[in-house]
Backbone as XML, in Angstrom:
<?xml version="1.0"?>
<chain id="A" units="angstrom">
  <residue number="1" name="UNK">
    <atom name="N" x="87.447" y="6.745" z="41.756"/>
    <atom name="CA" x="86.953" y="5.607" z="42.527"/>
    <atom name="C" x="86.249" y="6.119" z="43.780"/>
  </residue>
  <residue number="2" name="UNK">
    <atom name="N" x="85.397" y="5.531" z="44.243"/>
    <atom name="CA" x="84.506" y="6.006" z="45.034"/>
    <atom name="C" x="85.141" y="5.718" z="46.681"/>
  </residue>
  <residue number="3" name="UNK">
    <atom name="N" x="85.078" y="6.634" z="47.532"/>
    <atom name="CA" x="85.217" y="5.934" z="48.931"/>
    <atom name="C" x="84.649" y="4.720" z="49.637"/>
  </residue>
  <residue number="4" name="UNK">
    <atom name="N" x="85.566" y="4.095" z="50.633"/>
    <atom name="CA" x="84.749" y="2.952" z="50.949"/>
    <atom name="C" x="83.988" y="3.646" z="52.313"/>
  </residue>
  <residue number="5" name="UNK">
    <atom name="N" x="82.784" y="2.623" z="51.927"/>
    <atom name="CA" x="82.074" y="2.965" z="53.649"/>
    <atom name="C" x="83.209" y="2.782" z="54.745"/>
  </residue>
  <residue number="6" name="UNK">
    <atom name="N" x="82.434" y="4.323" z="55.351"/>
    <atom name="CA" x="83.455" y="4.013" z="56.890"/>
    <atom name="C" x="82.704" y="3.218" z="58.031"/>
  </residue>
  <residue number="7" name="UNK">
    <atom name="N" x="83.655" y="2.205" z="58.275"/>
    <atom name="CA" x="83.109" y="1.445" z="59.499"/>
    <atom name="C" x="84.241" y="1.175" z="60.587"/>
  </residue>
  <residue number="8" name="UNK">
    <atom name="N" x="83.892" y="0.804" z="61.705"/>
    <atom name="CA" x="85.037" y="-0.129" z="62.686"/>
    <atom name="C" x="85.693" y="-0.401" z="62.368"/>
  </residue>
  <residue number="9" name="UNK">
    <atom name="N" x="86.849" y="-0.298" z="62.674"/>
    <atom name="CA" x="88.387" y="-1.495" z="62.338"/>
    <atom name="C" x="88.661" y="-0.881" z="61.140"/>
  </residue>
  <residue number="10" name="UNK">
    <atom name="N" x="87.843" y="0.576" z="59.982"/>
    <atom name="CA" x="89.174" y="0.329" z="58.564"/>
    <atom name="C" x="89.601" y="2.101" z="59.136"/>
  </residue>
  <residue number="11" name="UNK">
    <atom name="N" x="90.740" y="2.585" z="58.402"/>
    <atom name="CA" x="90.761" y="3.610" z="58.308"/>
    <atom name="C" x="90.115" y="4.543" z="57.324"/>
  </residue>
  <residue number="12" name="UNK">
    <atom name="N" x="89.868" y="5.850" z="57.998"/>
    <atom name="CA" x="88.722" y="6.627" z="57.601"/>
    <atom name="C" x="89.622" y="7.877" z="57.451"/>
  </residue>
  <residue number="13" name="UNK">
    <atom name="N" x="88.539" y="8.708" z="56.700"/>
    <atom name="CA" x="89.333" y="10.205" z="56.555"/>
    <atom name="C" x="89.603" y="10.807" z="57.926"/>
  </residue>
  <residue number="14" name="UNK">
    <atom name="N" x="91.193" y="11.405" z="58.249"/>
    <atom name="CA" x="91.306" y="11.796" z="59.421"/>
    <atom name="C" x="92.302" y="10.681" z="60.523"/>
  </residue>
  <residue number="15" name="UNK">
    <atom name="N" x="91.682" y="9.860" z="60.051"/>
    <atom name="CA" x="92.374" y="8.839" z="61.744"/>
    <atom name="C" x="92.768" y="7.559" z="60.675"/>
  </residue>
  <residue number="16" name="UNK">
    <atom name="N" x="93.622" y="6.928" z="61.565"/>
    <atom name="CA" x="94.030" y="5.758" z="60.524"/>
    <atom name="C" x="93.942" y="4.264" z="61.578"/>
  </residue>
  <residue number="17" name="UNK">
    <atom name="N" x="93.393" y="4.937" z="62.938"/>
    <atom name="CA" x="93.337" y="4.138" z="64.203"/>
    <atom name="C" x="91.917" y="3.140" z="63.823"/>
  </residue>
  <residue number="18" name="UNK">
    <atom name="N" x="91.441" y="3.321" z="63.036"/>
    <atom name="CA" x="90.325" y="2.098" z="62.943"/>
    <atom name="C" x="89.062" y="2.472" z="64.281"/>
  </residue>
  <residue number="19" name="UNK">
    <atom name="N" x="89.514" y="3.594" z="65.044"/>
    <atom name="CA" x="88.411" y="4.022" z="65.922"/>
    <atom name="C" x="87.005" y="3.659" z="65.783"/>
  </residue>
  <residue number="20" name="UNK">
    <atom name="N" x="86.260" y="2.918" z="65.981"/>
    <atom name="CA" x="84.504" y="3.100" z="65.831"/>
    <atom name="C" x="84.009" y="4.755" z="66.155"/>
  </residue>
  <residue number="21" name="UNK">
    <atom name="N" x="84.295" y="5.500" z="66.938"/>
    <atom name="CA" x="83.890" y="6.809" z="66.730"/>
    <atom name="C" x="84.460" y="7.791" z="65.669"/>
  </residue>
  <residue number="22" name="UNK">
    <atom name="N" x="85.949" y="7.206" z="64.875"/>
    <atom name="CA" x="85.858" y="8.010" z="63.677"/>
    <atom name="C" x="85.149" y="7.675" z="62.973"/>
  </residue>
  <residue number="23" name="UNK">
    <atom name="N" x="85.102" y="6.284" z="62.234"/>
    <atom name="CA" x="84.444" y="6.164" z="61.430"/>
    <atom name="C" x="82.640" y="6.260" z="61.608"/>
  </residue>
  <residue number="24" name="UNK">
    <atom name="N" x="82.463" y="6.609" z="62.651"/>
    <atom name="CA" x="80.995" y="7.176" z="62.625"/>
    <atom name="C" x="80.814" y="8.430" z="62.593"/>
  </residue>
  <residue number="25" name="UNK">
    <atom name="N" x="81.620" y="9.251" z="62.575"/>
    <atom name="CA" x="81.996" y="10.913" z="62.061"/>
    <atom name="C" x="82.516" y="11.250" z="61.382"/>
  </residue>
  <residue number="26" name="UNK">
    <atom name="N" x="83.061" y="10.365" z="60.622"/>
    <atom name="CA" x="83.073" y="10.303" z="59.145"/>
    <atom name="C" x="82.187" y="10.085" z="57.961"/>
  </residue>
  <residue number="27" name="UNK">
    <atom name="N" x="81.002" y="9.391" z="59.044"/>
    <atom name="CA" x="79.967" y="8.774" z="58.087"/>
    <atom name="C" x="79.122" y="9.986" z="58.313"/>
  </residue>
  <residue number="28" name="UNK">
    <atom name="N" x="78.626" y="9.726" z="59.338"/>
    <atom name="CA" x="77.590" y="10.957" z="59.395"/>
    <atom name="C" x="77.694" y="12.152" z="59.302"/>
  </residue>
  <residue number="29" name="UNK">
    <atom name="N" x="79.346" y="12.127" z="58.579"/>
    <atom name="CA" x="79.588" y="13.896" z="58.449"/>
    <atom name="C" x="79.645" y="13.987" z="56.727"/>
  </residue>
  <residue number="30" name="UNK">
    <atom name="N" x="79.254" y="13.168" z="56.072"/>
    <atom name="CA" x="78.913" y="12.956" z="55.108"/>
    <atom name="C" x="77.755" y="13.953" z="54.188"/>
  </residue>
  <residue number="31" name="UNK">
    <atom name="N" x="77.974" y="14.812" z="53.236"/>
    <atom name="CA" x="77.030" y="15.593" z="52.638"/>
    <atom name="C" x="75.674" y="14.701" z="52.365"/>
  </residue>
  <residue number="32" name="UNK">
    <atom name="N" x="74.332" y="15.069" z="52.943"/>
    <atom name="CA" x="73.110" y="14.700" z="53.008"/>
    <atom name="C" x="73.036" y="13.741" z="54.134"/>
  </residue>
  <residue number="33" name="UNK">
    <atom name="N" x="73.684" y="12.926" z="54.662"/>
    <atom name="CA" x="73.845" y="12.049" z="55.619"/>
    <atom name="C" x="72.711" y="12.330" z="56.893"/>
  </residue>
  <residue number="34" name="UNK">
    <atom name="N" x="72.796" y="13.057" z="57.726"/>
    <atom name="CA" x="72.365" y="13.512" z="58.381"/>
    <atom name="C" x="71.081" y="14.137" z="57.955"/>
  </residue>
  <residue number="35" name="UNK">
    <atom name="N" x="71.014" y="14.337" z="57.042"/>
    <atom name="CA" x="69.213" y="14.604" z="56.542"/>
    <atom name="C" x="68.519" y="13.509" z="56.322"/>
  </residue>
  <residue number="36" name="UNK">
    <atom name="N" x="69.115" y="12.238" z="55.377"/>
    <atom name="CA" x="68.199" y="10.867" z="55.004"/>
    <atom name="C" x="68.290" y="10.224" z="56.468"/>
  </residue>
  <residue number="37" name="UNK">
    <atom name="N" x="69.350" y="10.560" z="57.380"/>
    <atom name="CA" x="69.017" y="9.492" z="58.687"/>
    <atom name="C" x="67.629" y="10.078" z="59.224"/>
  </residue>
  <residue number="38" name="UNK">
    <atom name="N" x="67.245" y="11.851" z="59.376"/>
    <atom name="CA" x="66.778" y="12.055" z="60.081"/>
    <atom name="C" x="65.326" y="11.598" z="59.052"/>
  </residue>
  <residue number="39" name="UNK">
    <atom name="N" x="65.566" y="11.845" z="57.951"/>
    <atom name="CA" x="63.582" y="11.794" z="57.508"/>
    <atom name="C" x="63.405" y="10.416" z="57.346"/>
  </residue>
  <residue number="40" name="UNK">
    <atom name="N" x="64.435" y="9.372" z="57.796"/>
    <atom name="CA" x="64.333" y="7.694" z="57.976"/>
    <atom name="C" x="63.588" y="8.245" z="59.378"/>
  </residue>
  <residue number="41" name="UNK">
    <atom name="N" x="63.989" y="8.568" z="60.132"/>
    <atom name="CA" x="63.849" y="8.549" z="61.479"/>
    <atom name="C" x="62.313" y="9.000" z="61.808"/>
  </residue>
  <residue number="42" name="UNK">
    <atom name="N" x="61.715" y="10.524" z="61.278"/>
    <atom name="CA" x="60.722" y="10.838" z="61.359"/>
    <atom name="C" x="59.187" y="10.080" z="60.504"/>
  </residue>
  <residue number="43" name="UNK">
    <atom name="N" x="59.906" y="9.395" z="59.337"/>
    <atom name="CA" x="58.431" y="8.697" z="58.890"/>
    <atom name="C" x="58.019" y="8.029" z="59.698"/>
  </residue>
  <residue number="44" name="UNK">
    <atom name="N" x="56.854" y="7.834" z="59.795"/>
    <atom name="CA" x="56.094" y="6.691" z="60.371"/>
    <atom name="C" x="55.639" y="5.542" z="59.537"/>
  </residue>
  <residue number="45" name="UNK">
    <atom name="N" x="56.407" y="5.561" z="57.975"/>
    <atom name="CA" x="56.684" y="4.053" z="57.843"/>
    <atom name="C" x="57.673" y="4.276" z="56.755"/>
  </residue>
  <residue number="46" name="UNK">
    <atom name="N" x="58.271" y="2.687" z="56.019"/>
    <atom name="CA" x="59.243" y="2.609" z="55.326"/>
    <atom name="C" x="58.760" y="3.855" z="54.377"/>
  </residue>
  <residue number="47" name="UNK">
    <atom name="N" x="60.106" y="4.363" z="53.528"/>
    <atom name="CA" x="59.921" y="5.240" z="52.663"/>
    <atom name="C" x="60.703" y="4.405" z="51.231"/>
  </residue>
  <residue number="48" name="UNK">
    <atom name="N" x="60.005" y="4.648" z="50.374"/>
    <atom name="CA" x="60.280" y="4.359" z="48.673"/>
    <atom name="C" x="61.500" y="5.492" z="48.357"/>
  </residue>
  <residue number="49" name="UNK">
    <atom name="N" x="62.222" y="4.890" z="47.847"/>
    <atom name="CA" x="63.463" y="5.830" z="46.876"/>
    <atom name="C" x="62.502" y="6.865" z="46.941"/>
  </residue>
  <residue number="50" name="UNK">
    <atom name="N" x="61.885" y="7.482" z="46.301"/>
    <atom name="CA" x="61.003" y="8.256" z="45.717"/>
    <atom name="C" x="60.565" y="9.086" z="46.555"/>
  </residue>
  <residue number="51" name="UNK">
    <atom name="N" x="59.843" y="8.920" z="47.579"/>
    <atom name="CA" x="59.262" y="9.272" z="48.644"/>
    <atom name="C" x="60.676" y="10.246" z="49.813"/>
  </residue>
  <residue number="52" name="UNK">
    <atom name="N" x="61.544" y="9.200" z="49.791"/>
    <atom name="CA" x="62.825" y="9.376" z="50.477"/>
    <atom name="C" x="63.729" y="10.973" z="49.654"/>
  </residue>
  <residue number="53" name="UNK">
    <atom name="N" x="63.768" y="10.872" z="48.647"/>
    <atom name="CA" x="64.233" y="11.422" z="48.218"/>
    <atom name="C" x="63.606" y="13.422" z="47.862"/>
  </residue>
  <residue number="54" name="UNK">
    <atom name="N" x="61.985" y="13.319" z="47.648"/>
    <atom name="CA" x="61.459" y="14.050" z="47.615"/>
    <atom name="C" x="61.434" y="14.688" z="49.196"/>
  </residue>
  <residue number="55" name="UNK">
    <atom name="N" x="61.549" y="13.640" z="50.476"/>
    <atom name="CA" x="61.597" y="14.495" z="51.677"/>
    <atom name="C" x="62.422" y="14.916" z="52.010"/>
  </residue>
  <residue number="56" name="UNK">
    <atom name="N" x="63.948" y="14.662" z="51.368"/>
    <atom name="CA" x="65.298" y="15.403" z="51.458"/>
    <atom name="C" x="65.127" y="16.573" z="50.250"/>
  </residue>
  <residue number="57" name="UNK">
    <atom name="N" x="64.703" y="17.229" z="50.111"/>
    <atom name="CA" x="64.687" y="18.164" z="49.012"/>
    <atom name="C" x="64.835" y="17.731" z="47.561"/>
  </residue>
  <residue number="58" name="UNK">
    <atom name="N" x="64.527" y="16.620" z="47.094"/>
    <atom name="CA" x="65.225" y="16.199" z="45.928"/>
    <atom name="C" x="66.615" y="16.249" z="45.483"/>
  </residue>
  <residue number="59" name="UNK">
    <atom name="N" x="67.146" y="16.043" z="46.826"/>
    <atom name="CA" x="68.965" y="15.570" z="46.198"/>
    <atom name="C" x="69.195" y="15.097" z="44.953"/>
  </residue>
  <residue number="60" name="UNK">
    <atom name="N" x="70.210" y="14.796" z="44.829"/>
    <atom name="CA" x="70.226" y="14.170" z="43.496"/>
    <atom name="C" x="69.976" y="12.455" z="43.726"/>
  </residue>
  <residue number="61" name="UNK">
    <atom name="N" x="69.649" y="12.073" z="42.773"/>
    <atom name="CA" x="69.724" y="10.265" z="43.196"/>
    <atom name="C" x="70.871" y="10.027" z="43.379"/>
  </residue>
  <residue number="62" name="UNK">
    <atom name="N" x="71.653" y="10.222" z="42.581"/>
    <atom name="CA" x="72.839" y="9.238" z="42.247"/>
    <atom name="C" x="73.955" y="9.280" z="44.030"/>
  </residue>
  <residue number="63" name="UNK">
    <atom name="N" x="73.457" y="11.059" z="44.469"/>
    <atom name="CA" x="73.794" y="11.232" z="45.844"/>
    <atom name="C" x="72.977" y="9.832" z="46.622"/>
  </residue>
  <residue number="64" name="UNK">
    <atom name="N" x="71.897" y="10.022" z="46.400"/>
    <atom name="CA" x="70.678" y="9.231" z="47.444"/>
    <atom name="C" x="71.215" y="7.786" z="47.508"/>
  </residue>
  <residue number="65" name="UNK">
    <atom name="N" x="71.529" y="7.466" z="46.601"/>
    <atom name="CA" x="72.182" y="6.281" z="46.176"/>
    <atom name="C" x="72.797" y="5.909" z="46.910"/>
  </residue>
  <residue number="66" name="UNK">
    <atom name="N" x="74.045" y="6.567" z="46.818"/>
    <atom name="CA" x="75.375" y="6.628" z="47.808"/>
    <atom name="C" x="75.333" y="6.475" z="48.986"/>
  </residue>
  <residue number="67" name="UNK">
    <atom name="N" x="74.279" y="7.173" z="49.398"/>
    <atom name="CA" x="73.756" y="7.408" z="50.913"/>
    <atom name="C" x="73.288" y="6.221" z="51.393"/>
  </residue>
  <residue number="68" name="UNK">
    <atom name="N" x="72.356" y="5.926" z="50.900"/>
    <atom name="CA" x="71.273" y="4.380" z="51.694"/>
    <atom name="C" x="72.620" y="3.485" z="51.219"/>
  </residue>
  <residue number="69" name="UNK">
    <atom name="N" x="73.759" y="3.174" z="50.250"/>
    <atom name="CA" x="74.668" y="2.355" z="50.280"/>
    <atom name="C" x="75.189" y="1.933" z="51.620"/>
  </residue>
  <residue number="70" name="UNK">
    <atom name="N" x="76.050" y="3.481" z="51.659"/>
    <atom name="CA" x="76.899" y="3.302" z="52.949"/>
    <atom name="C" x="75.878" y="3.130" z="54.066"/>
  </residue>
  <residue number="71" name="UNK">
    <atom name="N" x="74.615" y="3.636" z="54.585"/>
    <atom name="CA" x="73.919" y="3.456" z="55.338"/>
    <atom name="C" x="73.720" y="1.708" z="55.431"/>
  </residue>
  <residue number="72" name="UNK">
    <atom name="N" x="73.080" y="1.077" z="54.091"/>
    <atom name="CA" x="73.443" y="-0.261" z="54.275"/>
    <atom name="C" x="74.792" y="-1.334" z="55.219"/>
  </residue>
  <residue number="73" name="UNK">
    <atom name="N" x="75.469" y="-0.518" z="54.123"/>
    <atom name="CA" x="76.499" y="-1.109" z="54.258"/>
    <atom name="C" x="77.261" y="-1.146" z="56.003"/>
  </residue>
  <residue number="74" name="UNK">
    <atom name="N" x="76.741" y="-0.096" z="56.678"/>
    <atom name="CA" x="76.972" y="0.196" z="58.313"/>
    <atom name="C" x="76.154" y="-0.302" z="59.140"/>
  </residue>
  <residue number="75" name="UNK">
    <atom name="N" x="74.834" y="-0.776" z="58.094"/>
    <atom name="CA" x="73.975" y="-1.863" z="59.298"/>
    <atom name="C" x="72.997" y="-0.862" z="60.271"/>
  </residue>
  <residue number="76" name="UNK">
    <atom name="N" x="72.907" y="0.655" z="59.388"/>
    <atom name="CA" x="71.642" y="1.708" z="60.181"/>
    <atom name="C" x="69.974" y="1.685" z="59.242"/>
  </residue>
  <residue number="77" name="UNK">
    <atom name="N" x="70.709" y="1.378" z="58.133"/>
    <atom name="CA" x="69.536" y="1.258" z="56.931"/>
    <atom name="C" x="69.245" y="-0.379" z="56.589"/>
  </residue>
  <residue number="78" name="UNK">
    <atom name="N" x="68.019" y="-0.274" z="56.333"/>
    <atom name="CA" x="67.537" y="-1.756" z="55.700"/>
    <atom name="C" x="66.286" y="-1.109" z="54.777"/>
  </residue>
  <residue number="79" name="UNK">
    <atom name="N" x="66.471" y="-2.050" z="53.716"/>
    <atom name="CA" x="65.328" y="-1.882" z="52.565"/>
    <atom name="C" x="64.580" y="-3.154" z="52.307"/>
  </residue>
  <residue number="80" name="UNK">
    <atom name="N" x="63.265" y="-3.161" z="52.887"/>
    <atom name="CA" x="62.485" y="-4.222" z="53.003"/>
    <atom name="C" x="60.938" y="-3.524" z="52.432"/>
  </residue>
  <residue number="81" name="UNK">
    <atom name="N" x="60.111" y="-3.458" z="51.733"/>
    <atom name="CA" x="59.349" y="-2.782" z="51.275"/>
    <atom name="C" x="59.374" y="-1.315" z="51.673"/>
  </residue>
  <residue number="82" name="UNK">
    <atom name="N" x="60.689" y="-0.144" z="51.366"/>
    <atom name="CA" x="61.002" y="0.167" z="51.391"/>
    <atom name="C" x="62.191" y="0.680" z="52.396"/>
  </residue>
  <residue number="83" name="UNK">
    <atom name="N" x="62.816" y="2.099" z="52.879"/>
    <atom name="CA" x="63.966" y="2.324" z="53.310"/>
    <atom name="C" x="63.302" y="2.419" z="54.761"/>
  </residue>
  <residue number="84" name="UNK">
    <atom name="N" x="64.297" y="1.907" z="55.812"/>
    <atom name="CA" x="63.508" y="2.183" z="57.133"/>
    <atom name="C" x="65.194" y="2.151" z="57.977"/>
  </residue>
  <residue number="85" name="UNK">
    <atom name="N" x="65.497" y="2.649" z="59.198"/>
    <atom name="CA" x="66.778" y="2.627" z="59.597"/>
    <atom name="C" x="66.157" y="1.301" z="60.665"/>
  </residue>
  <residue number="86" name="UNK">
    <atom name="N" x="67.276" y="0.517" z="61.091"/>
    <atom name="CA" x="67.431" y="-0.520" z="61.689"/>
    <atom name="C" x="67.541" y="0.017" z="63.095"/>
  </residue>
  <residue number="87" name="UNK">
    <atom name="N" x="67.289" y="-0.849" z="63.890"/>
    <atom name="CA" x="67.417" y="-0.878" z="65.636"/>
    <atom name="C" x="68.588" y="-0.469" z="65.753"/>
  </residue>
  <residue number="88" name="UNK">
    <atom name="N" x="69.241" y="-0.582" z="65.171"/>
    <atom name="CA" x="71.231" y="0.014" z="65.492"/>
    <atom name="C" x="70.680" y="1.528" z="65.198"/>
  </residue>
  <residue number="89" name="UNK">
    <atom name="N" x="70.276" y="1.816" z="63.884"/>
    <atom name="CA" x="70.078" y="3.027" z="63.338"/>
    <atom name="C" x="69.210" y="4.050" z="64.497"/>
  </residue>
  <residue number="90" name="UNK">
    <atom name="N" x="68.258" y="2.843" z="64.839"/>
    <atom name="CA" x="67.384" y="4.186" z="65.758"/>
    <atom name="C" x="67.945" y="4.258" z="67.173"/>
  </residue>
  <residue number="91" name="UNK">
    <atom name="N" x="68.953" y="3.790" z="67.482"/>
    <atom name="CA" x="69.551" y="3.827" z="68.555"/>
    <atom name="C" x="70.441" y="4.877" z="68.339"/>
  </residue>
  <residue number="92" name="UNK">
    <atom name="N" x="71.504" y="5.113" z="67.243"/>
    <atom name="CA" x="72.292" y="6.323" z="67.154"/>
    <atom name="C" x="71.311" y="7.519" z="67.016"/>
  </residue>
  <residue number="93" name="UNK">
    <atom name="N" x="70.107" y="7.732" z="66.521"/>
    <atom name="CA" x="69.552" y="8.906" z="66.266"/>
    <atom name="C" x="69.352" y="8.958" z="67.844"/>
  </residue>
  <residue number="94" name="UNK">
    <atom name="N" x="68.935" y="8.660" z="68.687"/>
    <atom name="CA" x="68.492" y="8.342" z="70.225"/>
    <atom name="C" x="69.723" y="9.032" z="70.767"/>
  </residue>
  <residue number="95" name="UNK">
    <atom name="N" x="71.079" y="8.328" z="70.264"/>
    <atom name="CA" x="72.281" y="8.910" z="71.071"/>
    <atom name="C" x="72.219" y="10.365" z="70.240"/>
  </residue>
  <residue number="96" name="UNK">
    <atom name="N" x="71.911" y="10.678" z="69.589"/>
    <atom name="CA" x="72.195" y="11.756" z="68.622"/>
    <atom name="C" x="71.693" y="13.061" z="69.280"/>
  </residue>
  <residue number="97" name="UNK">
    <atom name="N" x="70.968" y="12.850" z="70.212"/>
    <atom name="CA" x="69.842" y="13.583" z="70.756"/>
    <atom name="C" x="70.237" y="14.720" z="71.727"/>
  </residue>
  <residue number="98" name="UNK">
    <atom name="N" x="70.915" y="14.050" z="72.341"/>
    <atom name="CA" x="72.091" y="15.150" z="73.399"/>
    <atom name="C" x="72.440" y="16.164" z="72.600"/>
  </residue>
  <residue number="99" name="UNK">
    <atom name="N" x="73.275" y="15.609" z="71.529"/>
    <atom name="CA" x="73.861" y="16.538" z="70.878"/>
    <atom name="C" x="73.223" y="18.115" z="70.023"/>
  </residue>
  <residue number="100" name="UNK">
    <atom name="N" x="72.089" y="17.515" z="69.866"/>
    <atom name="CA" x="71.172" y="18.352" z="69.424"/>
    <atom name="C" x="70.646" y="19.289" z="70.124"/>
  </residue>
  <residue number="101" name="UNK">
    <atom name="N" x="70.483" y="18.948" z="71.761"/>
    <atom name="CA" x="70.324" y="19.722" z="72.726"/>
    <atom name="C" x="71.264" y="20.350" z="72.978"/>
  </residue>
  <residue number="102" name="UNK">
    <atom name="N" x="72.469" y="20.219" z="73.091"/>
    <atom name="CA" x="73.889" y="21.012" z="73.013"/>
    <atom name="C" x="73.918" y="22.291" z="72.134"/>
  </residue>
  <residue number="103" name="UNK">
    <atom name="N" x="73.504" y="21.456" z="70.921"/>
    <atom name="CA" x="73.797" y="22.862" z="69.805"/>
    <atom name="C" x="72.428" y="23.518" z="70.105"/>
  </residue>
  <residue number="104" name="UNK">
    <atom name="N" x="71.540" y="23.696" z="70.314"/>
    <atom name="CA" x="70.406" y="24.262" z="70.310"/>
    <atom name="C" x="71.198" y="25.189" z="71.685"/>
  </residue>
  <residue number="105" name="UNK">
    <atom name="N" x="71.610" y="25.066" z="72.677"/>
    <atom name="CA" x="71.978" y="25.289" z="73.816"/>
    <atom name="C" x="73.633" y="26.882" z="73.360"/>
  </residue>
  <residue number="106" name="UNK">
    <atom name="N" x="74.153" y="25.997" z="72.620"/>
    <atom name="CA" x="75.204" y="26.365" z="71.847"/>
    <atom name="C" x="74.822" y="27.859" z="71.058"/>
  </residue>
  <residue number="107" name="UNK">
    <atom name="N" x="73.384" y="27.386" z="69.820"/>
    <atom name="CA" x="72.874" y="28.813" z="69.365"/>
    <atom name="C" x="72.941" y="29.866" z="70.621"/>
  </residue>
  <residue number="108" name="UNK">
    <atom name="N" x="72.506" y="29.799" z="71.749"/>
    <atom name="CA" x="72.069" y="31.026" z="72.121"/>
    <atom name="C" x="73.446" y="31.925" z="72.940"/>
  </residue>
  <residue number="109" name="UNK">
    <atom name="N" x="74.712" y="31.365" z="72.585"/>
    <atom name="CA" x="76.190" y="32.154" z="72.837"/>
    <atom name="C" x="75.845" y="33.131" z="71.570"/>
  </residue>
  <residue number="110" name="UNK">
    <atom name="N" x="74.796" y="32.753" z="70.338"/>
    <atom name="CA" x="74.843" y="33.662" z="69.393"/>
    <atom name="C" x="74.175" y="34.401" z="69.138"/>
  </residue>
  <residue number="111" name="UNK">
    <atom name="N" x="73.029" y="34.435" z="69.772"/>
    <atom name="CA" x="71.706" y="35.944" z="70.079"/>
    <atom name="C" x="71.866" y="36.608" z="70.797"/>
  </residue>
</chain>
């Protein structure tokens, strides 16, 4: 049986507190997760299954699937002539951003 999307209020792998920050690090720690948010993020317009999928390396579908589900299902993805992340969605990539500067910051404890 498949996992349920992690959201607010349920318990998620790890915490059973219903936290909104587990279950968003649960989600986005999700295998491919973090790649379909980001090439949602970088098109400059909706992307087709197809399109979406070829800019993640050709995952598998049935993965891709899974992915824009729970993405649905969390209210970051919407599919309206094709996949595009929602104002919630482009707001976490926005918060996401620090973090990215961190680890970039982080690499160089390793050169």
């Amino acid at each position: 049986m498949a996992a349920e999307t992690p959201l607010p209020g349920r318990q998620v792998r790890g915490s059973n507190t219903g936290r909104p920050i587990m279950a968003l690090f649960d989600l986005i720690g999700r295998r491919w997760m973090l790649r379909v948010i980001w090439e949602l993020d970088r098109a400059p317009n909706p992307l087709t299954f197809r399109e979406l999928r070829t800019a993640c390396g050709d995952l598998s579908s049935s993965v891709l699937t899974r992915r824009l589900t729970e993405l649905t299902e969390a209210r970051l993805v919407e599919h309206e002539q094709g996949y595009r992340l929602t104002a919630t969605g482009r707001t976490l990539v926005e918060r996401l951003a620090p973090l990215s500067q961190w680890a970039d910051q982080w690499q160089n404890d390793f050169e």
